[in-house]
LOMAR-789015 format. One record per residue (C-alpha): x, y, z. Coordinates in Angstrom, 2 decimals, padded with zeros to 5 digits, always signed. Example, Ala and Ser with C-alpha at 12.3 -4.5 7.8 and 13.67 -1.06 7.14 Angstrom:
+---------+---------+---------+
|      xx |      yy |      zz |
+---------+---------+---------+
| +012.30 | -004.50 | +007.80 |
| +013.67 | -001.06 | +007.14 |
+---------+---------+---------+
This chain:
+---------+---------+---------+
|      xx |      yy |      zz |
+---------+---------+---------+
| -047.93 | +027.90 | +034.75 |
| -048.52 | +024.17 | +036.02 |
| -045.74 | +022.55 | +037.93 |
| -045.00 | +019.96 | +035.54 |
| -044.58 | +023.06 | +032.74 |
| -042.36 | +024.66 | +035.32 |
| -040.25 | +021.83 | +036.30 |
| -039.70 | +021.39 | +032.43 |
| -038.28 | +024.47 | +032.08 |
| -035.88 | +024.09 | +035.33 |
| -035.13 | +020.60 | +033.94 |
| -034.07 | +020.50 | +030.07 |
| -035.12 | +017.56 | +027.90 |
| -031.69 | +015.05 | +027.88 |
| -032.64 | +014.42 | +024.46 |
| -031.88 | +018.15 | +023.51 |
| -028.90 | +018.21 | +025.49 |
| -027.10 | +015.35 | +023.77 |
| -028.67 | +015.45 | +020.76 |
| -025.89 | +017.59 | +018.83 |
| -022.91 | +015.83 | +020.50 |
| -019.74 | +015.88 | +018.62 |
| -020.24 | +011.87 | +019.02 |
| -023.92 | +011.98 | +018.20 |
| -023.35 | +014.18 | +014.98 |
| -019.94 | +012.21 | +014.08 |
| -022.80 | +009.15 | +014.26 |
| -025.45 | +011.16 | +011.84 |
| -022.54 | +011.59 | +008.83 |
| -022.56 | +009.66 | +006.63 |
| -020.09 | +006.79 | +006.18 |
| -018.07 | +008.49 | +003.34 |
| -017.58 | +012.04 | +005.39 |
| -016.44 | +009.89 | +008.17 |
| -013.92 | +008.43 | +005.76 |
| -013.26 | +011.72 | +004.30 |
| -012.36 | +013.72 | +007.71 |
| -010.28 | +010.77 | +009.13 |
| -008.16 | +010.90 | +005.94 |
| -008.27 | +014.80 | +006.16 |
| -007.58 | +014.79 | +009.44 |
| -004.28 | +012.29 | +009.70 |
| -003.04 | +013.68 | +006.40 |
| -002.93 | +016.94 | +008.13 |
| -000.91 | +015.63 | +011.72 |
| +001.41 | +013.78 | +008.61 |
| +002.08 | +017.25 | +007.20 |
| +003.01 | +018.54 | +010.54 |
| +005.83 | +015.78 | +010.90 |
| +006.72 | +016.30 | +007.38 |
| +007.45 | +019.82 | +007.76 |
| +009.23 | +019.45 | +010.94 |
| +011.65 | +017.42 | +009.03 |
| +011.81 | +019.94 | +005.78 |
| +012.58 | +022.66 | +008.20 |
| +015.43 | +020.16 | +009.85 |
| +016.90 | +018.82 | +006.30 |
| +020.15 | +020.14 | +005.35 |
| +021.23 | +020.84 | +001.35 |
| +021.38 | +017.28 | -000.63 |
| +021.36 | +016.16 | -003.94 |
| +017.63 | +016.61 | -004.69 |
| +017.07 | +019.61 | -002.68 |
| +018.37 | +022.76 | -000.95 |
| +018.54 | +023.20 | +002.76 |
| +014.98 | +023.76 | +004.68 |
| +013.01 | +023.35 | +001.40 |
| +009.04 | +023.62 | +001.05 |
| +006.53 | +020.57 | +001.77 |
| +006.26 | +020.18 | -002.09 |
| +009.60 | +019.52 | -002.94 |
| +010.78 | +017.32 | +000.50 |
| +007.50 | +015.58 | -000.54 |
| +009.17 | +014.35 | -004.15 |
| +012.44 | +012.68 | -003.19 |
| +014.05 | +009.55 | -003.45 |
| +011.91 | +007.36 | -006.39 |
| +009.80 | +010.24 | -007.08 |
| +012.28 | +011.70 | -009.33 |
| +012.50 | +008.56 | -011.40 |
| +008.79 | +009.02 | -012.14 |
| +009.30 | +012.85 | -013.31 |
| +012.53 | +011.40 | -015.24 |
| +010.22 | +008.78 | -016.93 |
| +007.47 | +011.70 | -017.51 |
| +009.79 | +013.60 | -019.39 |
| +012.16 | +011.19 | -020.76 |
| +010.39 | +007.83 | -020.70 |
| +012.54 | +005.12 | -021.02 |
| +015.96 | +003.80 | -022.04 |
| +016.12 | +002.00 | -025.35 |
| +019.51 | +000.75 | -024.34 |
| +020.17 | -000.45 | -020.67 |
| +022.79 | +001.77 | -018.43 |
| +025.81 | +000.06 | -017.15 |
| +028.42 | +000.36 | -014.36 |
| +031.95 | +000.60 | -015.16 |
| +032.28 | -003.27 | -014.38 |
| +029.51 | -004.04 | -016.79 |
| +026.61 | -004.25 | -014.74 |
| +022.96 | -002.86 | -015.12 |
| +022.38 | +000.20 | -013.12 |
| +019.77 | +001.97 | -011.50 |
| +017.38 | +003.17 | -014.51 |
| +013.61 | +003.86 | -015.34 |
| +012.02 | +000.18 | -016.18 |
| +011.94 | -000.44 | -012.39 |
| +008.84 | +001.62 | -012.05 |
| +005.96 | +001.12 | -014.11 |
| +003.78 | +004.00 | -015.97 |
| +000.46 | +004.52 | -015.09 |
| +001.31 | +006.86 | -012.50 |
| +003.88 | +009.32 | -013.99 |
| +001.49 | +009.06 | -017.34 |
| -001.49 | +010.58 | -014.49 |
| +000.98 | +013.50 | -013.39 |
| +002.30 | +014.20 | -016.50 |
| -001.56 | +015.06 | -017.69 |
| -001.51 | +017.97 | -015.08 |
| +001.79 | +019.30 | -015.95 |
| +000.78 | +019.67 | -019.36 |
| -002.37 | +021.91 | -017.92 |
| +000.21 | +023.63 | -016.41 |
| +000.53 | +022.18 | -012.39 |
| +004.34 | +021.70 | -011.50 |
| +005.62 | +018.76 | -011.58 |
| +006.21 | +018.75 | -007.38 |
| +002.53 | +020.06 | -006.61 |
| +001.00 | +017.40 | -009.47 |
| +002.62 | +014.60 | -008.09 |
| +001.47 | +014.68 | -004.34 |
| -002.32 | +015.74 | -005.92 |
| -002.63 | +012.69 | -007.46 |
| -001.30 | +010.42 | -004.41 |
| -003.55 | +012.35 | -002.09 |
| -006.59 | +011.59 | -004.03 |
| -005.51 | +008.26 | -005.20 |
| -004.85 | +007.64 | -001.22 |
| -008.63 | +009.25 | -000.02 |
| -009.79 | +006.65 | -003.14 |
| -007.94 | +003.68 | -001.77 |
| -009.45 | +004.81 | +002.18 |
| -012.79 | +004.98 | +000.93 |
| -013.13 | +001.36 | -001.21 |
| -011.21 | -000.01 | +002.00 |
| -013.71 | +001.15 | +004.39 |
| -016.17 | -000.90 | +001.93 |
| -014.44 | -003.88 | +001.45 |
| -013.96 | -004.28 | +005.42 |
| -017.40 | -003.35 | +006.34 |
| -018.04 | -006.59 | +004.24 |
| -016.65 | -008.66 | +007.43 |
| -016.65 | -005.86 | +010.23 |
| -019.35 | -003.62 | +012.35 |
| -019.41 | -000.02 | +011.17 |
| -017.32 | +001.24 | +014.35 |
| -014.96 | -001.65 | +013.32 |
| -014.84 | -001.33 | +009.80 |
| -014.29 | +002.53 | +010.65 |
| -011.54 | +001.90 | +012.95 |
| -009.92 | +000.02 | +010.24 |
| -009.76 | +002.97 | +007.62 |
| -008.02 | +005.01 | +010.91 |
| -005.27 | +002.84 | +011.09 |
| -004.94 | +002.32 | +007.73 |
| -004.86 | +006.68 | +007.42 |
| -002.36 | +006.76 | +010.16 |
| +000.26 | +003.53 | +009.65 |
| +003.43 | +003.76 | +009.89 |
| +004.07 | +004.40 | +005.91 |
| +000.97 | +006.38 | +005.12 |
| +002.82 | +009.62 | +004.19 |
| +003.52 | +007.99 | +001.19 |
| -000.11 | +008.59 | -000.02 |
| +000.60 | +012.04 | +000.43 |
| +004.28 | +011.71 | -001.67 |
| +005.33 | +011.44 | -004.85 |
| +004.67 | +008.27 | -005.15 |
| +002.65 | +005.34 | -007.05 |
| +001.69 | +003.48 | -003.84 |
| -002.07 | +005.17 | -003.53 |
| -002.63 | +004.73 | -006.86 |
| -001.58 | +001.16 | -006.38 |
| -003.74 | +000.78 | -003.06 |
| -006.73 | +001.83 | -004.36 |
| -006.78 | -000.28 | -007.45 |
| -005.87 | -003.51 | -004.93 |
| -008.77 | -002.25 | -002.75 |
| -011.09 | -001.98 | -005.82 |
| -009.77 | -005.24 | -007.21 |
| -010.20 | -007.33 | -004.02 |
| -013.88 | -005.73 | -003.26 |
| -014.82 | -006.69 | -006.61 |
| -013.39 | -010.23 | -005.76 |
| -015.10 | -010.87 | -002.50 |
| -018.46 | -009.72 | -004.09 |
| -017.79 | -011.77 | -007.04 |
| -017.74 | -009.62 | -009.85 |
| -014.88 | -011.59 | -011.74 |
| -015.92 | -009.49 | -014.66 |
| -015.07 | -005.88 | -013.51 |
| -011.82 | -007.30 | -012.18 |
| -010.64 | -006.94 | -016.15 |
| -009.62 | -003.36 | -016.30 |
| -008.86 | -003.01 | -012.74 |
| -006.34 | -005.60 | -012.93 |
| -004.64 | -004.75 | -016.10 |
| -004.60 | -000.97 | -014.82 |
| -003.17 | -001.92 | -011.71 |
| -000.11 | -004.43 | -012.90 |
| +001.26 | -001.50 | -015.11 |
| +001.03 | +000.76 | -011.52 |
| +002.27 | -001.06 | -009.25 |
| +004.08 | -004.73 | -008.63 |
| +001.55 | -007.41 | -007.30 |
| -000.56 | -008.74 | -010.16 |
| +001.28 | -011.75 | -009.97 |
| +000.50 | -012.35 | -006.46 |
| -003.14 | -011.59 | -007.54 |
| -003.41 | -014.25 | -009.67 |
| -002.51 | -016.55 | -007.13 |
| -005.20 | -015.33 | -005.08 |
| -007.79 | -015.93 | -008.05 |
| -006.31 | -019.87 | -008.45 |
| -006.53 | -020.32 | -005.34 |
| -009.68 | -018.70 | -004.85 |
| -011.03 | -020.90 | -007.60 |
| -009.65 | -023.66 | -005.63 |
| -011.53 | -022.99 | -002.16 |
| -014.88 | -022.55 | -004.84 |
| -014.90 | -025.68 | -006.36 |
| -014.24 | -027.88 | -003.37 |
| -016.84 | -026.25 | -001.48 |
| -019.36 | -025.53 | -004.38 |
| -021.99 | -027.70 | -002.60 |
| -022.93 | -025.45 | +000.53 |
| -021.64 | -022.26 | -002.57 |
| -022.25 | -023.39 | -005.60 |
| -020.13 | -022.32 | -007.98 |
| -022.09 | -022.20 | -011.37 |
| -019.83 | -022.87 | -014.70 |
| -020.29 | -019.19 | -015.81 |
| -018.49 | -018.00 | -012.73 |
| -015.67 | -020.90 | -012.75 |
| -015.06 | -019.59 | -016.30 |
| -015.19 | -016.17 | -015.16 |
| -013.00 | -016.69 | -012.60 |
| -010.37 | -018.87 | -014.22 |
| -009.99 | -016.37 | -017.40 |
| -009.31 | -013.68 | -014.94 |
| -006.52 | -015.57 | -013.10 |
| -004.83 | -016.15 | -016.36 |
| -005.04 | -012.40 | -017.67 |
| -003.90 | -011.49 | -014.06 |
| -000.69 | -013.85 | -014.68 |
| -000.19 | -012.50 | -018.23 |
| -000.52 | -008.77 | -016.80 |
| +001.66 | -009.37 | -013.99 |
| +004.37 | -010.66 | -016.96 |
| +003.76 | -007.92 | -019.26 |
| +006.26 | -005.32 | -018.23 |
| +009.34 | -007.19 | -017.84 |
| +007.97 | -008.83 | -021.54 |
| +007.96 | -004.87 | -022.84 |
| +011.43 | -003.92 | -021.40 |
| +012.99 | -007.26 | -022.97 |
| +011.08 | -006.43 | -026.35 |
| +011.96 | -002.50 | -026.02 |
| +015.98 | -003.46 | -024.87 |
| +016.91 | -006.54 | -026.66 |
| +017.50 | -008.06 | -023.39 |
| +015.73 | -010.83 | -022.48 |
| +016.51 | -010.04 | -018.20 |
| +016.38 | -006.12 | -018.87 |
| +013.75 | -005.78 | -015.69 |
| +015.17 | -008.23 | -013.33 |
| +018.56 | -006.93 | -013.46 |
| +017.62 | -003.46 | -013.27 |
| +015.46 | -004.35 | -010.09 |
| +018.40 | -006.25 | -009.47 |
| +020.74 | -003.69 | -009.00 |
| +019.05 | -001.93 | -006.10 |
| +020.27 | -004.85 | -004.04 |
| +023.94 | -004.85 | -005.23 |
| +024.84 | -002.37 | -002.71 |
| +024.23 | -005.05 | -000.05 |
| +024.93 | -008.05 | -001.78 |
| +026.68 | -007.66 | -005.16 |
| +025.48 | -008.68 | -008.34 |
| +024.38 | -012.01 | -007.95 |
| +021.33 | -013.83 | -010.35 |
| +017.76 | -013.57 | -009.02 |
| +016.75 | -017.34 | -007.48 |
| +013.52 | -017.48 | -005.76 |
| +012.74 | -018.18 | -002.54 |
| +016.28 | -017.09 | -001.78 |
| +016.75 | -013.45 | -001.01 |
| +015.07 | -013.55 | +002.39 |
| +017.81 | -015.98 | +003.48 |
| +020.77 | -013.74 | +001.44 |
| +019.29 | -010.63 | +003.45 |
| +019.34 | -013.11 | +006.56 |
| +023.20 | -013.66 | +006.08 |
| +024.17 | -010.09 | +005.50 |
| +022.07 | -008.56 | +008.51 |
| +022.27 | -011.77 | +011.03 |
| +025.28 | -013.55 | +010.10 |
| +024.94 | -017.48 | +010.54 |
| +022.68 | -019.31 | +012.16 |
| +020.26 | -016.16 | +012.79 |
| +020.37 | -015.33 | +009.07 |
| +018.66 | -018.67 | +008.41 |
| +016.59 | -019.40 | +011.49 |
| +015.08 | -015.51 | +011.28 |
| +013.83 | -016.08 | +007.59 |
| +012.20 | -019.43 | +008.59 |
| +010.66 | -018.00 | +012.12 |
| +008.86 | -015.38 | +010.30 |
| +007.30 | -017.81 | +007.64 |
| +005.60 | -019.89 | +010.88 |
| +004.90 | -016.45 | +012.92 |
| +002.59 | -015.13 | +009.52 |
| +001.19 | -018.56 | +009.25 |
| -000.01 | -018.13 | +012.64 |
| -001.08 | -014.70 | +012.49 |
| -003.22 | -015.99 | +009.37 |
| -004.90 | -018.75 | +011.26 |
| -005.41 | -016.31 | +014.71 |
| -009.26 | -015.45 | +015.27 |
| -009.04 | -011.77 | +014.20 |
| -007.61 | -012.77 | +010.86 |
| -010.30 | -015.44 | +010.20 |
| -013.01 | -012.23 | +010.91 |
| -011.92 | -011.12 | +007.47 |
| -012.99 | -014.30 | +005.13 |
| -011.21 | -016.23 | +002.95 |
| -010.47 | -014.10 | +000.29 |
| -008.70 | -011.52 | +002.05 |
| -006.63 | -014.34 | +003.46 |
| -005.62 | -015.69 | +000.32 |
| -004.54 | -012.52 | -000.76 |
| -002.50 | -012.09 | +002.08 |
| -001.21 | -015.86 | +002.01 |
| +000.07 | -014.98 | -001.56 |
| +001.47 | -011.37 | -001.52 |
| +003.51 | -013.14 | +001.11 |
| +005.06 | -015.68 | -001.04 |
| +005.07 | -013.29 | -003.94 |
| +007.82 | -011.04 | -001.27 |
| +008.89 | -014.21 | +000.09 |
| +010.22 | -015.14 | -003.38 |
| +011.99 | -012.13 | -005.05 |
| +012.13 | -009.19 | -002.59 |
| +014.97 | -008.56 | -000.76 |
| +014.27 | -007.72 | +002.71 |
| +015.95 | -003.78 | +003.74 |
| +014.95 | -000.52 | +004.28 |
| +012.53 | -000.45 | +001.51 |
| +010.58 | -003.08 | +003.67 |
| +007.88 | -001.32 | +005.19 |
| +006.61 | +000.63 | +002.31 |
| +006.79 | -002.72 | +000.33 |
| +004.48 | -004.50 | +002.81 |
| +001.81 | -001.82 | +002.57 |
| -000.05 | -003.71 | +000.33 |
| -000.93 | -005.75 | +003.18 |
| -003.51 | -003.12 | +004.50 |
| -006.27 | -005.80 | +005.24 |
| -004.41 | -006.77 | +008.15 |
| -005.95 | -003.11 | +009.60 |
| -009.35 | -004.68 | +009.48 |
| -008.04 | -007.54 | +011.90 |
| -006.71 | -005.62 | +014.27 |
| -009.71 | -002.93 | +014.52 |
| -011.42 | -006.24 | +015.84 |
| -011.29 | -005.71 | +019.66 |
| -013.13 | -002.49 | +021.32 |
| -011.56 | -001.56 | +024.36 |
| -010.57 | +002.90 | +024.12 |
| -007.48 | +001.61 | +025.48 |
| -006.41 | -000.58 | +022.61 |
| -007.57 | +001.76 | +019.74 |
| -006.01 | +004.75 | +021.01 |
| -002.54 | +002.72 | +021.83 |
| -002.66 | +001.49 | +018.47 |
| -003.38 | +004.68 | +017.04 |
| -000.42 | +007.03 | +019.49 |
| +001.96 | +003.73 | +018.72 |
| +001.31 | +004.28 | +014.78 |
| +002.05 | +008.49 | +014.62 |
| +005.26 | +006.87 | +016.97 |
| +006.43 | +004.69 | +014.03 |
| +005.31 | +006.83 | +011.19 |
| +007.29 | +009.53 | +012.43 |
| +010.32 | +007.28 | +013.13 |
| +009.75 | +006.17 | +009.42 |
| +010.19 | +009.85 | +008.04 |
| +013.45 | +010.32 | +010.64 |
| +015.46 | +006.88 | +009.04 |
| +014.19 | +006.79 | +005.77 |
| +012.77 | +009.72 | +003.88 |
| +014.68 | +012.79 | +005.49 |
| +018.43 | +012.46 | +003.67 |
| +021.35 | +012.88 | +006.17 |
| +024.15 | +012.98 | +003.68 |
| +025.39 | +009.83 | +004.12 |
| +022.17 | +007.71 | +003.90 |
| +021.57 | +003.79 | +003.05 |
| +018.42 | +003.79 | +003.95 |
| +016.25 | +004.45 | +001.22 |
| +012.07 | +004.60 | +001.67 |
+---------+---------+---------+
């Protein structure tokens, strides 16, 4: 044996050696089985919190003490959407002994309990039927995200984004009975399909999505003003008549989507305000029953948590602090688009939500904002961002989906 052969069998090849590194053959998947495992993988760290807190929960209205993941997992709204399953919903609006609306069914729209309700009729229970549809919805929603930001990011970026949007603070909800993945993955699919331009195949996916979840509305903002920003700079992107025709006719069926539900419970109650006062009377318990004016429940929330001057100057400060966090650098990395949508789910809150411990979940559809802050590179920020994220999701579950028998804070 020759003393090169020799010293080649005292000395390896490096090559071999790192060849099947976890990180090399994490780098040789392919960029769906990366998606898949990350979603896997903080679903799973999600369960163990989840049953921490099953094991933890006493005996409650919904539930009796210490019970499995299934049933903790369909609490709170998720019994509205069996209710509407099996009982759809009221011809004649509920009232409280004063004469108010109350709590009923047309706050929550019907795509998803009509997708669970298929699988109880194969014979799934309702409990198991509803999280298997928000866990695949949710891996569905992961998957067109990691798409849409690899649009604007690098792949280790665009990757990065996907982890924090599997681990936020409200992700458990994707594995919940709940309509939010369902409603994340069609505003995923919807705003892909926007960025690449296909106004066309935003027809079903819109009018699929604004009887799923609220936020049509604030979609068709997004469209006008994405006409807007096409026209005015249509000579560096020209903007052919086909696609400004395209584009407007989709705007308008987004606007007449986002309508259509409160239209159907007028037309199905008799009463022209049948959806607004039932969403209305979630917020009685903190304010009364008052009418819905927009642009004002931000400040009414303002007055009942702060008190005066903070309940006015807090509303206002966080209007200037999103502008700003629109305009910062990392933002701008994600294109116009995904600013615009942003800009107008924003004003679409700012208008008719009322701010309270519903907040959270309700800003989810805000998930973009992951892509922005996957931007920077240093270990030390990711894997912060990541520890700080399990932190708040956990303290999530604690205030607002475990029930401590005396609970105001609803998910």
């Amino acid at each position: 044996m020759s003393v090169d052969e020799m010293a080649a069998v005292r000395e390896p090849d490096p090559f071999r050696r790192t060849r099947w590194s976890p990180r090399v053959r994490w780098r040789l998947l392919p960029w769906w089985a990366r998606v898949v495992l990350v979603y896997v993988a903080a679903r799973a760290v999600t369960t163990a919190f989840v049953l921490e807190l099953a094991g933890r929960q006493a005996s409650n209205a919904w539930t009796d003490a210490q019970p499995g993941y299934f049933e903790f997992a369909n609490l709170w709204d998720a019994r509205w959407y069996e209710f509407i399953a099996s009982s759809g919903y009221p011809d004649e609006l509920p009232r409280t002994a004063e004469g108010h609306v109350a709590e009923n069914q047309w706050a929550f729209l019907p795509v998803y309990p009509g997708i669970v309700r298929v699988l109880t009729v194969v014979g799934v229970p309702w409990d198991v039927a509803s999280v298997v549809i928000a866990l695949i919805a949710g891996l569905g929603a992961a998957l067109v995200f990691h798409r849409l930001m690899s649009r604007f990011l690098e792949p280790d970026q665009a990757m990065f984004a996907v982890v924090l949007f599997c681990v936020a603070p409200v992700a458990p909800i994707m594995q919940f009975g709940y309509a939010e993945s369902l409603g994340f993955l069609w505003l995923a699919v919807a705003l892909l399909l926007l960025v690449d331009r296909r106004y066309g195949w935003l027809v079903p996916v819109v009018l699929i999505w604004a009887f799923t979840r609220p936020g049509a509305l604030a979609f068709a903002l997004t469209l006008g003003l994405h006409w807007i920003v096409r026209w005015f700079t249509r000579e560096r992107d020209p903007f052919p008549v086909r696609e400004r025709v395209a584009a407007a006719s989709v705007a308008v069926l987004a606007g007449v989507a986002g309508l259509a539900w409160p239209a159907i419970a007028w037309a199905a109650t008799g009463e022209m305000q049948a959806y607004t006062d039932t969403e209305l009377a979630w917020r009685s318990s903190y304010i009364g029953y008052v009418e819905l004016v927009p642009l004002t429940p931000w400040f009414q929330a303002g007055d009942w948590w702060l008190d005066q001057p903070m309940g006015t100057i807090a509303p206002i400060a966080l209007v200037v602090a999103f502008a700003l966090v629109l305009a910062s650098p990392w933002v701008r990395r994600l294109g116009v688009d995904l600013r615009l949508w942003l800009a107008s789910y924003a004003l679409y809150l700012f208008a008719v939500f009322f701010p309270q411990s519903s907040t959270f979940r309700i800003l989810a559809p805000m998930f973009p904002l992951a892509g922005a802050l996957a931007v920077p590179r240093s270990p030390w920020w990711r894997g912060g961002l990541v520890a700080v994220s399990l932190a708040l999701q956990f303290g999530w579950l604690v205030i607002a989906w475990r029930i401590d028998g005396y609970d105001w804070t609803p998910p």
